[in-house]
C-alpha positions in Angstrom: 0.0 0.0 0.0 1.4 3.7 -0.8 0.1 5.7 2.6 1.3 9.5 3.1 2.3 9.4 6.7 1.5 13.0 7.4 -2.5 12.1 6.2 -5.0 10.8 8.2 -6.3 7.3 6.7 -10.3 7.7 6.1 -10.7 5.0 3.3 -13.3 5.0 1.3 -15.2 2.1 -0.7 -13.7 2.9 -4.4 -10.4 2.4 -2.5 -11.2 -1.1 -2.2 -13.1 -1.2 -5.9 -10.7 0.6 -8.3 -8.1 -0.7 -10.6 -4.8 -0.2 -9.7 -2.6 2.1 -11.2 1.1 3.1 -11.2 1.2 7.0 -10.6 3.5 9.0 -12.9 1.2 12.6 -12.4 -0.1 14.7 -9.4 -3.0 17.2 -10.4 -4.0 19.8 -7.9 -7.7 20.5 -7.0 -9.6 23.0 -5.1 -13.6 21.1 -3.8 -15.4 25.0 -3.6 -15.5 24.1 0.1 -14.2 23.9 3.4 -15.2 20.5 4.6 -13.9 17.4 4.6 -15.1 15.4 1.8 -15.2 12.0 3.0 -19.1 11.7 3.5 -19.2 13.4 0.1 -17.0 10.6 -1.6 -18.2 7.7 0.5 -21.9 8.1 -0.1 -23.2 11.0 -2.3 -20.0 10.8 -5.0 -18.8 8.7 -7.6 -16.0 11.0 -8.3 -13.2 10.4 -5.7 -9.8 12.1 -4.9 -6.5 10.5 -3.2 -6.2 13.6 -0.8 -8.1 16.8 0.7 -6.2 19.3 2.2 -8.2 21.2 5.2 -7.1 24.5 6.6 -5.3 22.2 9.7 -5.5 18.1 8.5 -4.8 16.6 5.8 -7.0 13.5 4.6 -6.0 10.7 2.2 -8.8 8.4 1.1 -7.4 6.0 -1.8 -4.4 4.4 -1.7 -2.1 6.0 -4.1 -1.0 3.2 -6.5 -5.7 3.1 -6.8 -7.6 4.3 -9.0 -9.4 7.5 -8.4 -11.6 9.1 -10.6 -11.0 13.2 -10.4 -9.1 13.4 -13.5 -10.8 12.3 -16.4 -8.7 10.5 -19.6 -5.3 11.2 -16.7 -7.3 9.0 -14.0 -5.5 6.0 -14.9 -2.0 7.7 -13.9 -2.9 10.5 -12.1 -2.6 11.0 -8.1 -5.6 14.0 -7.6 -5.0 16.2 -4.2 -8.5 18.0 -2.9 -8.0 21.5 -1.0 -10.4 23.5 0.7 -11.0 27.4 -0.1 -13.6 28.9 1.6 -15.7 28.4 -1.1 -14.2 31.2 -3.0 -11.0 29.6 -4.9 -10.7 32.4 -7.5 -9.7 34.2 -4.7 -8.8 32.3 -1.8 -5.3 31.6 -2.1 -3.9 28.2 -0.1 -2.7 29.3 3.6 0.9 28.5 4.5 -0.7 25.8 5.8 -2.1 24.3 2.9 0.8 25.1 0.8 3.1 23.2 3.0 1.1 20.4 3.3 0.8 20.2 -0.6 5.1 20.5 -0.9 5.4 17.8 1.6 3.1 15.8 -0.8 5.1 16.1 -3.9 8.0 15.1 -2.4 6.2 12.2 -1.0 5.0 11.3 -4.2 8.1 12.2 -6.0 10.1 9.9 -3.5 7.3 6.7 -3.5 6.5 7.2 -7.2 9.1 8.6 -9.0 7.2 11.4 -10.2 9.3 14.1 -11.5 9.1 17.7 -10.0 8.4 19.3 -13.0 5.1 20.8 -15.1 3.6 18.4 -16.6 5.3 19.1 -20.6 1.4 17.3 -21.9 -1.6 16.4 -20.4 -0.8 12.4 -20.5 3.1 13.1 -19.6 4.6 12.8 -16.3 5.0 16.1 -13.7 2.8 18.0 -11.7 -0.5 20.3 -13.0 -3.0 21.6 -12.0 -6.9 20.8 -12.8 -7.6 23.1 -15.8 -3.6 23.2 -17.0 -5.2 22.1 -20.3 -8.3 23.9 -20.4 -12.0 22.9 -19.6 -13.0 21.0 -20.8 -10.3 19.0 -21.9 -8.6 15.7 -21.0 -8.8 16.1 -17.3 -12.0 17.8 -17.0 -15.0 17.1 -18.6 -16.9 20.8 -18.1 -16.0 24.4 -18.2 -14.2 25.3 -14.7 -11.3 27.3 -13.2 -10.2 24.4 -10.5 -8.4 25.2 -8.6 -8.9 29.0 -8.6 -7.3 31.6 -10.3 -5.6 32.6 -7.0 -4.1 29.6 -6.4 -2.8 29.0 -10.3 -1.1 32.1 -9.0 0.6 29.9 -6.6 1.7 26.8 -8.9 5.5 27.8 -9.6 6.0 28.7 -6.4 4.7 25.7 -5.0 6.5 23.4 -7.4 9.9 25.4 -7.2 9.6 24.5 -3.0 9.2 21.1 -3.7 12.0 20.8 -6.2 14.1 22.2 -3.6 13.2 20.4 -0.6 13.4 16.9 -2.9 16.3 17.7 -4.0 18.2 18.6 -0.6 17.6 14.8 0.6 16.4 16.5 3.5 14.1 19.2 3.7 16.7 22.4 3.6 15.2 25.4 1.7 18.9 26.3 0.5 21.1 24.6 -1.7 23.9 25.8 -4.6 23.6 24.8 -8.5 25.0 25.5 -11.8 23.0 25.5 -15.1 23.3 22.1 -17.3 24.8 22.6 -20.6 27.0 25.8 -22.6 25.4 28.3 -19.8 28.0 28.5 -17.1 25.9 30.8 -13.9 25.7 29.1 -10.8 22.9 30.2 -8.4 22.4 30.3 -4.5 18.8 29.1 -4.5 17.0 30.1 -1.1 13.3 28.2 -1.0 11.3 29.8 -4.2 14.5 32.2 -4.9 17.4 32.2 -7.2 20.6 34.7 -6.1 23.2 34.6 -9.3 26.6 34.3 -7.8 28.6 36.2 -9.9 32.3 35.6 -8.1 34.4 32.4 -9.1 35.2 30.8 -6.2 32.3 31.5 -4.1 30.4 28.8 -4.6 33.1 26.7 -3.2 33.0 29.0 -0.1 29.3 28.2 0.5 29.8 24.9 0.0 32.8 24.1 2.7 30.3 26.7 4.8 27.7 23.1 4.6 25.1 24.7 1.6 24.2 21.3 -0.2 25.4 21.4 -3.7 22.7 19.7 -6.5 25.7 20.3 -9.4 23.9 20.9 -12.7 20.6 21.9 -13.2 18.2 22.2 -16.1 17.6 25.6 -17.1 13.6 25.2 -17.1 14.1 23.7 -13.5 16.2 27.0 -12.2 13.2 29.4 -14.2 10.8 28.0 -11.4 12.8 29.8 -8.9 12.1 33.8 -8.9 15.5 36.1 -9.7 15.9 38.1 -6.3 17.4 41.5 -6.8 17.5 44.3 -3.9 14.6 45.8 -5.5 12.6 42.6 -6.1 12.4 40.4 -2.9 9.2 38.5 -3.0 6.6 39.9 -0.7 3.7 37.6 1.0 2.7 36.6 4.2 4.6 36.0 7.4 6.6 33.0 5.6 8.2 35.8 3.6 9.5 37.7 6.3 11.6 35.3 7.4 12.7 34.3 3.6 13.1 38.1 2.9 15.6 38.0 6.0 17.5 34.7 4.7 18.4 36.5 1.4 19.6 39.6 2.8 21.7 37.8 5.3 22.6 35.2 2.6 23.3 38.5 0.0 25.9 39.7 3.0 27.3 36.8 3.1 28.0 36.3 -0.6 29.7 40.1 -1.0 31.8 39.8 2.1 33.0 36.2 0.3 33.2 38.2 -2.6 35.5 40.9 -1.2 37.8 38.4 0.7 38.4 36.7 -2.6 39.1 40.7 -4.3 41.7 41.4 -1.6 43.3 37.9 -1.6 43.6 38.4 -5.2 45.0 41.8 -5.3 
C-alpha cells in the first residue's frame, strides 16, 4: 500500500473497488469548500480524490497506487490532491498551511513514485499540474471550470519550485547551490522559491565548505521555477516571507563579504 504518513487514513469504498494504477502525475484541486469530503465521496459521490487538504489536516482516502476518478482520460496515472478554499477559490489563495502540506506531498510522491518535480510538458506526460492546465473541458475535466482557482494557479510555480528544492536537498533544507546544465556557465544560490546569481568564481566553493548542499547541474527550465531576487525585487507575502526576505539579505551579505575576501586575496 502507498500511505502518506503525514495524512490521516479515512478509506473509502472505491479504494477497495478501483483498478490499480502506477502514478507518474499529481493534479491539484480545489472542492469550492471547506469541509472534509469523506461523507461526500463515501456516499453522495462517484468521483473520488486521493487527498483533501483542510485548513489544519490533511486526509488521504485512496491508496495512491488506486484508482481515483477526479481526472478524467489522466485517472489512470494521475494522483488527484482535494484542498479547501472557503468556497471562493478564485480568490482564496492556499494558507501556508495548505501550501506546506501540498510541498510535503510532492515530495512524497516524488520519492514513493518517481514522479518528476516538473510541469507536466502534456496532459498524459509525467509532472505535476493543476486541474484546468489544459483547459476545460479537456482531458482532465470534462466541463467548463477554473479548479483550482485563479488565486491559487497564482501559486503553482512557487509551490513546485519548493518542492524541487526540498526533494532535491535529501532532507528538507530550503537552501542549496547549482549550476545551469549545458554551454550556460551561472551558478545560483537558490533560497526556497529564490534564485541569487553568484557572480564571483570561487564562491560557490566558499558556501559549499560553509555546509550549503550542492545539486551540481541543473536544467535551465528547473532553475526558471525559482524567482530572480534583486535588492529591489524580494518576493513579498505573508509571514513566511518575512523570514525568507531576512535569509536572502543575510545570505546576499554573506556572498559580497565572500566576494571581497576573494578581491583582496587576489590583489
Amino acid at each position: 500500500m502507498a500511505k502518506y504518513s503525514g495524512a490521516v487514513w479515512r478509506p473509502i469504498r472505491e479504494n477497495t473497488t478501483q483498478p490499480g494504477i502506477r502514478p507518474t502525475q499529481v493534479i491539484l484541486h480545489s472542492a469550492v469548500g471547506s469541509g472534509s469530503l469523506y461523507d461526500l465521496f463515501q456516499y453522495r459521490s462517484d468521483l473520488e480524490s486521493h487527498f483533501w487538504v483542510g485548513f489544519s489536516v490533511v486526509e488521504q482516502y485512496v491508496d495512491t497506487t488506486i484508482q481515483a476518478d477526479a481526472n478524467l482520460d489522466a485517472n489512470v496515472r494521475a494522483i488527484s490532491i482535494e484542498s479547501a478554499d472557503n468556497g471562493d477559490p478564485d480568490h482564496f489563495a492556499w494558507t501556508d498551511y495548505q501550501v506546506d502540506q501540498i510541498v510535503s506531498l510532492l515530495v512524497w510522491a516524488h520519492r514513493t513514485h518517481g514522479i518528476p518535480l516538473r510541469r507536466c510538458p502534456a496532459w498524459d506526460q509525467p509532472g505535476i499540474g493543476y486541474h484546468t492546465m489544459w483547459g476545460s473541458p479537456s482531458h482532465w475535466t470534462p466541463v467548463a471550470k477554473t479548479c483550482p482557482g485563479a488565486a491559487r494557479i497564482n501559486q503553482f510555480s512557487g509551490i513546485l519550485a519548493r518542492a524541487v528544492a526540498q526533494a532535491g536537498s535529501g532532507e528538507d533544507e530550503d537552501m542549496w547551490l547549482a549550476n545551469v546544465a549545458g554551454p550556460d556557465t551561472r551558478e545560483f544560490l537558490i533560497v526556497g522559491e529564490t534564485k541569487i546569481h553568484i557572480p564571483t568564481p570561487g564562491i560557490r566553493n566558499e558556501l559549499r565548505a560553509k555546509g550549503v548542499p550542492d545539486r551540481g547541474e541543473v536544467s535551465a527550465s528547473t532553475l526558471n521555477l525559482f524567482r530572480t531576487v534583486s535588492p529591489t525585487d524580494v518576493p513579498a507575502s505573508a509571514e513566511a516571507v518575512a523570514s525568507l526576505q531576512a535569509q536572502v539579505a543575510a545570505l546576499r551579505q554573506a556572498v559580497e563579504a565572500l566576494q571581497n575576501n576573494l578581491n583582496v586575496a587576489g590583489g
